[in-house]
C-alpha positions as CSV (number, residue, x, y, z in Angstrom):
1,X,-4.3,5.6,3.6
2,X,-6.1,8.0,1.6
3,X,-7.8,9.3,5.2
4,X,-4.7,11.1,5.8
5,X,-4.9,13.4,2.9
6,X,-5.8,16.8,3.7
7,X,-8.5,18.9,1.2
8,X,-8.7,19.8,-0.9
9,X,-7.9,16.6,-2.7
10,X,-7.1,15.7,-5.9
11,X,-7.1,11.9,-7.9
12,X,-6.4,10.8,-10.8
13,X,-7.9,7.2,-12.1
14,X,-6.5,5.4,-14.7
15,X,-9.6,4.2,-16.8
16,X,-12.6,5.2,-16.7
17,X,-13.4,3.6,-13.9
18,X,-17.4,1.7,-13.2
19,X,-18.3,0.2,-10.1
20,X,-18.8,-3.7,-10.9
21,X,-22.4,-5.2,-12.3
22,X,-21.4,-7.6,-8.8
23,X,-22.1,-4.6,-6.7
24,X,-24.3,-5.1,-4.5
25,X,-27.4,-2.5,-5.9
26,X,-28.5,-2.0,-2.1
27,X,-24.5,-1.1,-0.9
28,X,-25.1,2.1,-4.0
29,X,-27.8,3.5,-3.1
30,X,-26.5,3.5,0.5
31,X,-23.8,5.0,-0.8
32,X,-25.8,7.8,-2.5
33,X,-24.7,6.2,-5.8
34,X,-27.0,6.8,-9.1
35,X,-24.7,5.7,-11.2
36,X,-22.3,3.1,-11.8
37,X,-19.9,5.5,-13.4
38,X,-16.7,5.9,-9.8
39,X,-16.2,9.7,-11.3
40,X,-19.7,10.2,-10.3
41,X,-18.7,8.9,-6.9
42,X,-15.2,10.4,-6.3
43,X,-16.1,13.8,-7.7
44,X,-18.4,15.0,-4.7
45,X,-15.2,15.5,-2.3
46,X,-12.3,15.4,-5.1
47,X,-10.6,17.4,-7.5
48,X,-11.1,14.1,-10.1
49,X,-10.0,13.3,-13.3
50,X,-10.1,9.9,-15.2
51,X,-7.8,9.0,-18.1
52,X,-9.1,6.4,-20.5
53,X,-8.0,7.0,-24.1
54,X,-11.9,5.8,-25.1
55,X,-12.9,9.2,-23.9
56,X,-15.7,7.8,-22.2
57,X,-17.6,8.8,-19.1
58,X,-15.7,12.4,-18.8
59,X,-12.4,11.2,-18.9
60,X,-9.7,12.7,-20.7
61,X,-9.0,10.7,-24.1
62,X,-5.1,10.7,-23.3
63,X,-3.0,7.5,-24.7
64,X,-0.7,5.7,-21.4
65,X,1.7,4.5,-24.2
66,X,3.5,8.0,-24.3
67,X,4.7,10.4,-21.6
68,X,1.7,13.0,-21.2
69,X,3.2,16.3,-20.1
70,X,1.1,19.4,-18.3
71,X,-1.2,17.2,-16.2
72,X,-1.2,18.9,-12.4
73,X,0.1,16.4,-10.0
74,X,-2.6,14.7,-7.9
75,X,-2.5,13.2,-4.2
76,X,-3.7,9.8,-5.3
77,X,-3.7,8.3,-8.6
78,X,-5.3,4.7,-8.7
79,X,-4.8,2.2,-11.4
80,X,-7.6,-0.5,-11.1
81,X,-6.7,-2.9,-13.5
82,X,-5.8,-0.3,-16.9
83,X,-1.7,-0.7,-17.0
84,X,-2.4,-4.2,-17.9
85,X,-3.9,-3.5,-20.8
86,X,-1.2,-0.9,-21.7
87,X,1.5,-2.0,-24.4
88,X,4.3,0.2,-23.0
89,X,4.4,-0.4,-19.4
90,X,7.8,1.6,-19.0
91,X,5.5,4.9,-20.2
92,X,2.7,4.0,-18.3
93,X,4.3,3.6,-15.1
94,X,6.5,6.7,-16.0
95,X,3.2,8.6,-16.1
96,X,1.8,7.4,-12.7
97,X,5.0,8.4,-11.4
98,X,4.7,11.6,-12.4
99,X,0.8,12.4,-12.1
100,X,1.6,12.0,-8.6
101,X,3.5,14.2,-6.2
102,X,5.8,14.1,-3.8
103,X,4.4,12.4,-0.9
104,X,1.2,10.8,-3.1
105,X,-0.2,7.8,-3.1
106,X,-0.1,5.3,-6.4
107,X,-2.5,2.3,-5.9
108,X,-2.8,-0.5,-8.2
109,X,-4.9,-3.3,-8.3
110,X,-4.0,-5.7,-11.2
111,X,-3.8,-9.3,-12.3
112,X,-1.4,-11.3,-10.9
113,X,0.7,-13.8,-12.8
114,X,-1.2,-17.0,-14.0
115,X,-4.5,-15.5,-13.3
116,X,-7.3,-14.2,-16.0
117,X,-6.2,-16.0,-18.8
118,X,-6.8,-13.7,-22.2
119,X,-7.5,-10.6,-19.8
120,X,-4.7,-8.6,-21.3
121,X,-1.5,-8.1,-22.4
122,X,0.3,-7.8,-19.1
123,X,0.5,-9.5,-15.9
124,X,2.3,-8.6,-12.7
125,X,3.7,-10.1,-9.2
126,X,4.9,-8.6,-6.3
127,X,8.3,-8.6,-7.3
128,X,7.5,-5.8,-9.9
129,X,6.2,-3.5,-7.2
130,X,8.8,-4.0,-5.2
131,X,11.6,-3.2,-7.8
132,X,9.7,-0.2,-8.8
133,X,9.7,1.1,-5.1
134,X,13.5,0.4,-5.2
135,X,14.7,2.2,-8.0
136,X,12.0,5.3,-7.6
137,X,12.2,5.6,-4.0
138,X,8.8,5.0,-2.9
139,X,7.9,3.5,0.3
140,X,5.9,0.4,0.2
141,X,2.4,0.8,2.5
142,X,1.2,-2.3,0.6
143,X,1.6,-5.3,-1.6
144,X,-0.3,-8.4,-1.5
145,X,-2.4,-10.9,-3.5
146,X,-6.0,-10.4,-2.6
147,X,-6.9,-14.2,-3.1
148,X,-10.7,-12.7,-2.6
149,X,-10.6,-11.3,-6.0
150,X,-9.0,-13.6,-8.2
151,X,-5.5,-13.1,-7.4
152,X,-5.3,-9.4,-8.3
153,X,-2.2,-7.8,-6.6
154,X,-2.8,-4.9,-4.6
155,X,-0.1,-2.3,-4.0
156,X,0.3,1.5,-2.6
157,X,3.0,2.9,-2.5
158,X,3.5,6.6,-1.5
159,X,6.0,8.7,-3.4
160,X,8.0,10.2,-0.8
161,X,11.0,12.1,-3.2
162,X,10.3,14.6,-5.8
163,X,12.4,12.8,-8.1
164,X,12.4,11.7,-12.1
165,X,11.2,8.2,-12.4
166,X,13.9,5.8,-13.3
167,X,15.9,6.6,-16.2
168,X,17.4,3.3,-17.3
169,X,14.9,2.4,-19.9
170,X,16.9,-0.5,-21.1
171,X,17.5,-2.3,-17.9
172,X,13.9,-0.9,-16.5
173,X,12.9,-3.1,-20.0
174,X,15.4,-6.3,-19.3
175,X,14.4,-6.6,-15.5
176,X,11.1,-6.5,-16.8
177,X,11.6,-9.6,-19.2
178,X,14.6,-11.4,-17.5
179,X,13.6,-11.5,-14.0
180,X,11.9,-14.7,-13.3
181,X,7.7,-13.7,-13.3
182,X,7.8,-10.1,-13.4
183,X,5.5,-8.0,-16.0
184,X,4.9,-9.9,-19.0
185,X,3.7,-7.9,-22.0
186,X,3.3,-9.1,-25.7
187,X,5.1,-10.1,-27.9
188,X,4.7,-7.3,-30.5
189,X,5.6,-4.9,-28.2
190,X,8.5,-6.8,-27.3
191,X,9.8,-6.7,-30.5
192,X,9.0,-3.1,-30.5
193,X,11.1,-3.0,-27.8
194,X,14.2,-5.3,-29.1
């Protein structure tokens, strides 16, 4: 997917992103890789920023649970396992939607349902990726459970109208909590929310 994008290129990651301890030390130094930091990687033939609001490792020290405004869109934004630990998932997703432009790539990887227990806050299937194709217009390039790594869902999905992200914060909310399995965040937040 992320072949097809011309240069220059430009990501944004969710989180400040580090390679796993499980990588294979031999596979980064084939890679050129010093550190274990995925800026370090990414930043050689991107335009790359990462968003963590630890402020760690370079990245901007912006908080997911409000709309951040004045970011330039990017080609890809990736969000390996950080919206789970966000509290305000309509926010958060209503950020990816707009660091990305029109014909971007968003790609998620995060817990599925029923899997890492005491992770975080929230948990996904593909249901949820699929309604939040439907009502932004994105096309779906992927969604599946990658039993390989725990059950973590995998999705992209490309943004192919320059449009606002859904509107309906109530019923973006309800079909969040009322659809059988969808996100599942806590319960202070919920009452937050209610």
């Amino acid at each position: 997917f992320i072949s097809d994008i011309s240069l220059p290129r430009r990501m944004i990651e969710l989180g400040n992103q580090r390679f796993s301890q499980n990588f294979p030390k031999e596979e980064m130094k084939n890679l050129g890789l010093v550190s274990p930091v995925a800026k370090d990687y990414f930043k050689s033939s991107w335009d790359h920023i990462s968003i963590d609001i630890n402020g760690e490792d370079e990245s901007l020290g912006l908080n997911l649970n409000i709309e951040i405004q004045g970011m330039d869109q990017a080609d890809v934004v990736t969000n390996f396992g950080t919206s789970e630990h966000v509290d305000n998932q309509y926010e958060c997703f209503k950020n990816i939607h707009n660091f990305t432009k029109t014909k971007g790539l968003m790609i998620h990887e995060v817990p599925e349902v029923g899997h890492w227990p005491g992770h975080a806050h929230n948990y996904y299937n593909t249901d949820f990726f699929e309604f939040l194709s439907r009502v932004n217009g994105y096309n779906v390039m992927l969604i599946q459970i990658m039993a390989q790594y725990d059950n973590n869902i995998f999705a992209v999905l490309k943004k192919s109208l320059d449009t606002p992200f859904y509107d309906n914060k109530e019923k973006f909310i309800q079909h969040i909590f009322y659809t059988p399995a969808q996100v599942t965040i806590s319960e202070e937040w919920r009452k937050k929310l209610c």
